[in-house]
C-alpha positions in Angstrom: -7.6 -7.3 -63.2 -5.4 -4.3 -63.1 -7.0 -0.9 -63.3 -5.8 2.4 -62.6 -8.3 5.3 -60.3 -7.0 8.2 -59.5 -7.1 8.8 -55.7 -10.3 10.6 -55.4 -12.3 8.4 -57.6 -11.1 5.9 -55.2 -12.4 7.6 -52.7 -15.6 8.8 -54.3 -16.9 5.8 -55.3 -15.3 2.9 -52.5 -16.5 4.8 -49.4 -20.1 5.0 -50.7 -19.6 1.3 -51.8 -18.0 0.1 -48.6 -20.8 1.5 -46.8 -23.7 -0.4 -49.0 -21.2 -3.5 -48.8 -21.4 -3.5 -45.3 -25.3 -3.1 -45.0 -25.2 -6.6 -47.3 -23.2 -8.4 -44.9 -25.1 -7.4 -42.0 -28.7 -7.4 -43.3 -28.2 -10.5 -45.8 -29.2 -9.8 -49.3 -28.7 -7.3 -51.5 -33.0 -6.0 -50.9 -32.7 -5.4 -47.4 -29.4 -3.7 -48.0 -31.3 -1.2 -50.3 -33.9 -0.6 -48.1 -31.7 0.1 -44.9 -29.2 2.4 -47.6 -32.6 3.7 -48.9 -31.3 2.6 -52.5 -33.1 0.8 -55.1 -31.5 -3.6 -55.3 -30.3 -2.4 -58.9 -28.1 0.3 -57.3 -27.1 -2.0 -54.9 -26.1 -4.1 -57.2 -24.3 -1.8 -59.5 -22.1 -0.1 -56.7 -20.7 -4.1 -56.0 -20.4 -5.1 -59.3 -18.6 -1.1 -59.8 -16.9 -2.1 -56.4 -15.8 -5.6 -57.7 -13.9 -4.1 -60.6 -12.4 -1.4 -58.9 -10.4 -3.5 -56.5 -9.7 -6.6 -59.1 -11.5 -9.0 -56.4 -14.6 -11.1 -56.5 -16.3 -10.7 -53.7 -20.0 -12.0 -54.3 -20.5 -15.6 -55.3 -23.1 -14.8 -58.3 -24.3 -18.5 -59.0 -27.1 -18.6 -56.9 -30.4 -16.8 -56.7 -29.6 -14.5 -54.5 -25.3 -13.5 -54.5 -23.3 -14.6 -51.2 -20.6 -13.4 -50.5 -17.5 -15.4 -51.1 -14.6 -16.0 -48.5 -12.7 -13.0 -49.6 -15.7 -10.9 -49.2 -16.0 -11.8 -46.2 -12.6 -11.0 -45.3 -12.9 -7.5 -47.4 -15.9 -6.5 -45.1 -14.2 -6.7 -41.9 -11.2 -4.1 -43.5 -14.2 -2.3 -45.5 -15.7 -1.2 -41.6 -12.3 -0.3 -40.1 -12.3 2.0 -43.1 -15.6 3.2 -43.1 -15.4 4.2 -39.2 -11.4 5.7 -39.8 -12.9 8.0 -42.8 -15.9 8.8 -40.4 -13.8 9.8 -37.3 -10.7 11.7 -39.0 -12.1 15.5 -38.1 -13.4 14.3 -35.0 -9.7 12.8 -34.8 -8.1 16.1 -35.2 -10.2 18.2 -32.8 -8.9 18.9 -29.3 -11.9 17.7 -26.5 -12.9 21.5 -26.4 -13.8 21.6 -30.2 -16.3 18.9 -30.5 -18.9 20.0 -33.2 -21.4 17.9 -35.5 -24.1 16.1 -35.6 -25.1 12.9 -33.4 -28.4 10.8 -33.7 -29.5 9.6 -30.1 -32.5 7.1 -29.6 -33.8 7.2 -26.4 -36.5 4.9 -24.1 -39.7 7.2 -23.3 -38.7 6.9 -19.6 -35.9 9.2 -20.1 -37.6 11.8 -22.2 -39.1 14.1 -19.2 -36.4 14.7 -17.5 -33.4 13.2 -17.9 -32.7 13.7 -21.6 -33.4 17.3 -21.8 -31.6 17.6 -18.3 -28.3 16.1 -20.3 -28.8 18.1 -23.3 -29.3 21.3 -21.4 -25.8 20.4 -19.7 -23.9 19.1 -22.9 -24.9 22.4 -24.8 -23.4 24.5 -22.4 -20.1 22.5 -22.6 -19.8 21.6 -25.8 -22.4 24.5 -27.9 -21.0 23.1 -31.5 -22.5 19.7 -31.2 -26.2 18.8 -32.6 -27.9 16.3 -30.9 -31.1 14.5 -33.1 -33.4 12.3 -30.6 -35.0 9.3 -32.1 -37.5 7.6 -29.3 -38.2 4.0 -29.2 -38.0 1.3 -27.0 -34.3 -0.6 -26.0 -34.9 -3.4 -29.3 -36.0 -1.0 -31.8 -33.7 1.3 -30.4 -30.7 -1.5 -30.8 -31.8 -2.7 -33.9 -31.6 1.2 -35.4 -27.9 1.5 -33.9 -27.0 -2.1 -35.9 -28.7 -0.6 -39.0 -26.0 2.1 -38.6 -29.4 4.8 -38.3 -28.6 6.0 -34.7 -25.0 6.5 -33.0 -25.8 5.9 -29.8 -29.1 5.0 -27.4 -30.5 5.4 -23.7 -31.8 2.2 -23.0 -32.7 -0.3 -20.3 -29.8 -3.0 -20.5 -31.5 -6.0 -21.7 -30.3 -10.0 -20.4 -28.0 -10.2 -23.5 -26.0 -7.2 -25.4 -23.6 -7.9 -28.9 -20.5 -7.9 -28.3 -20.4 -5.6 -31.0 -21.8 -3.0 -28.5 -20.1 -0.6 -26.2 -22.6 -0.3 -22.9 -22.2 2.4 -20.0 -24.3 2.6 -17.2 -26.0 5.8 -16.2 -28.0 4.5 -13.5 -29.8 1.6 -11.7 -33.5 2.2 -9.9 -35.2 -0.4 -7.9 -38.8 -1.3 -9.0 -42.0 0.1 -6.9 -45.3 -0.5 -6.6 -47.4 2.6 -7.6 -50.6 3.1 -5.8 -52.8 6.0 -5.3 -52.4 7.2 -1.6 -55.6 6.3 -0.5 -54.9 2.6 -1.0 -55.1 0.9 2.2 -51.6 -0.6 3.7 -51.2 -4.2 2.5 -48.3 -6.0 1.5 -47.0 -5.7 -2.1 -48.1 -9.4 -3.1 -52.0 -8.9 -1.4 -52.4 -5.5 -3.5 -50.8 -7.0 -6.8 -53.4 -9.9 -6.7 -56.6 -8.0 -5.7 -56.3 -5.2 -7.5 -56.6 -4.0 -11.6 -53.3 -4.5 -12.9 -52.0 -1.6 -15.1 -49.1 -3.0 -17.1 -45.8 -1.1 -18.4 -45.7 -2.6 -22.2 -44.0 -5.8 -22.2 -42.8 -4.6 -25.5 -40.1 -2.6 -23.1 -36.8 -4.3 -21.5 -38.8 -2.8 -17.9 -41.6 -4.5 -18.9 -40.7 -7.9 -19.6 -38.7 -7.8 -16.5 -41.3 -7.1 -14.3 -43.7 -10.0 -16.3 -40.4 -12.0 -15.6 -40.7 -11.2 -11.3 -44.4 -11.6 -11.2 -44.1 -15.1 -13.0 -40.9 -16.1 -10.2 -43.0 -15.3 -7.1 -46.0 -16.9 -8.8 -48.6 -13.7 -8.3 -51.4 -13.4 -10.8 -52.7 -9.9 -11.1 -55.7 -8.9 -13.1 -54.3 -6.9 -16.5 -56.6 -4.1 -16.9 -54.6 -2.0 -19.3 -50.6 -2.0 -20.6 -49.1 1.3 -21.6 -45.7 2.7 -22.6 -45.8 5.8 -20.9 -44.6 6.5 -17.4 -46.8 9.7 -17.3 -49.8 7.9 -18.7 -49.4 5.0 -16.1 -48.9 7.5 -12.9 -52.0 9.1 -14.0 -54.0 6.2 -14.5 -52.7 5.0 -10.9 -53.6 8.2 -9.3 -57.2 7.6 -10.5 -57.6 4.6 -8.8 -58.2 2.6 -11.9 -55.1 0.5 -10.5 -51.8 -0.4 -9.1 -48.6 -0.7 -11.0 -44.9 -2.0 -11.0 -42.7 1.0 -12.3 -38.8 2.1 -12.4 -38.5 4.2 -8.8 -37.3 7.2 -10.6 -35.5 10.6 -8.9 -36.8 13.5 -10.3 -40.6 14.1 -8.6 -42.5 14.7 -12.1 -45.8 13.8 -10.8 -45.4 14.2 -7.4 -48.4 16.7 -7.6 -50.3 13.2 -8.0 -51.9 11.8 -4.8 -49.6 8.5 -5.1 -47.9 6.1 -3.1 -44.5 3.8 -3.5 -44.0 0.5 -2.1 -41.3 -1.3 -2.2 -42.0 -5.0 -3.8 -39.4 -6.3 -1.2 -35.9 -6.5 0.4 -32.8 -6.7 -2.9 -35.8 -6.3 -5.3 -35.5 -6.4 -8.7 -33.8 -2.9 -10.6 -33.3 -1.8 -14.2 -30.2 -0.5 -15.4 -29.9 2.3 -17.8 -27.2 3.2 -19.9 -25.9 4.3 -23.1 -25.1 1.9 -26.1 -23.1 2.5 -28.9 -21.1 0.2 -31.8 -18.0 -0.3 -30.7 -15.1 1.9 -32.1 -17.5 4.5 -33.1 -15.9 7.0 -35.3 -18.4 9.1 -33.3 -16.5 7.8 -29.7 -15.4 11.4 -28.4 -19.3 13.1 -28.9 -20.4 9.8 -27.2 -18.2 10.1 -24.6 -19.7 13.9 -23.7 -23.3 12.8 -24.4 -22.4 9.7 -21.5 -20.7 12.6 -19.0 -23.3 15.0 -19.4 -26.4 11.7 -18.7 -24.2 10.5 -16.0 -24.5 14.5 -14.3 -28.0 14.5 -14.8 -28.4 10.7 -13.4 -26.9 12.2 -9.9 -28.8 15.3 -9.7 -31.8 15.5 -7.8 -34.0 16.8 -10.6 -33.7 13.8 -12.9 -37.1 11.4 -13.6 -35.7 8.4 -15.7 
């Protein structure tokens, strides 16, 4: 097929295209690709069949149900990201380190929220005042999912067993987990107060709290689950109240140290969470990420910060 755009209809039209093409590929049909592009299937499929023409190739294989693409699809989509992320990054591209401005989406685990999110922003702002910073909270899959989907540009989260290779991962800091018990608790040994006492659980829905689930089950302690919650506030509180003990992150900043509550350590090279910021690799976005991991990693070694 021979056809002859003009330069900016190119443009116009491909980048759009490229960017629904890619959602195809990665979320396998072209329904899921119109709900992640929030686009109807029938634009969906009217920007590839549009896209199809445009470049002469035939990129979907259009005899089954639902259209796969073909080998030189495939091949198209890898080129059709480098693209995507080279038209993405060219201002960032042309901006010295001191003239970083835009826009950035960050998700981020409700651990970090009290203090060491809006400890980073606080410093970032003062460095870099141009750039916008959007927080989206969730826990480390949604979170990862949402950076995949191309919805976030970059995410505080625990570091779970396995990370894509697609991703980029930068450690902010590592905490040993603690047993949290109100102070009047009497002084036993970790394992004696796990397994006599109300267990209040951090959600196993979390990276922290799957790890934890994952210690109890190795050193074959049963505790008694009286509650499971998200939120390290919500938890502390609950401790302090003597409604339980808990297994938590040992975190820096002293956000409720006006509760009357104790930390024991569950023993010698314990287990620790790592957290850290994630983000696709070869992010057009690279040089705001790279200031947004500075500013966490400042934060991280101040005393003031609660992760």
């Amino acid at each position: 097929m021979d056809h002859d755009l003009s330069g900016g209809e190119v443009i116009g039209m491909s980048i759009r295209a490229l960017r629904t093409l890619i959602a195809v590929h990665r979320h396998g049909s072209f329904r899921a690709a119109s709900e992640a592009e929030h686009l109807t299937p029938s634009a969906v499929s009217h920007q590839m069949r549009n896209l199809e023409v445009a470049l002469g190739l035939d990129l979907f294989d259009r005899s089954s149900k639902s259209p796969k693409l073909t080998h030189t699809g495939l091949t198209f989509v890898g080129e059709a990201a480098a693209v995507v992320a080279a038209y993405d990054g060219l201002a960032e591209r042309v901006k010295s380190n001191n003239e970083l401005s835009g826009e950035i989406t960050l998700g981020a685990v409700p651990t970090t929220l009290t203090g060491l999110v809006p400890t980073a922003l606080a410093t970032l702002k003062s460095v870099h005042p141009d750039i916008l910073v959007r927080i989206v909270p969730g826990l480390t899959n949604q979170l990862l999912l949402q950076l995949d989907r191309g919805q976030i540009q970059a995410a505080i989260i625990s570091r779970p067993d396995i990370l894509p290779n697609t991703l980029e991962f930068s450690e902010i800091v590592s905490e040993k987990l603690v047993l949290l018990v109100s102070e009047n608790t009497p002084d036993l040994s970790s394992r004696e107060l796990l397994s006599a006492s109300p267990f209040i659980r951090f959600t196993r829905d979390a990276v922290v709290g799957r790890q934890i689930e994952t210690w109890l089950q190795r050193k074959g302690i049963e505790v008694k689950d009286a509650m499971e919650l998200e939120s390290l506030e919500a938890i502390s509180s609950m401790v302090a109240a003597e409604l339980g003990v808990s297994i938590i992150p040992d975190s820096r900043l002293a956000a409720y140290d006006h509760l009357r509550l104790k930390r024991i350590p569950l023993e010698q090279n314990g287990p620790e969470r790592i957290v850290g910021l994630a983000s696709m690799t070869a992010s057009p976005h690279s040089k705001m990420i790279d200031a947004v991991t500075t500013a966490l990693v400042e934060a991280a070694d101040s005393q003031r910060v609660y992760l």
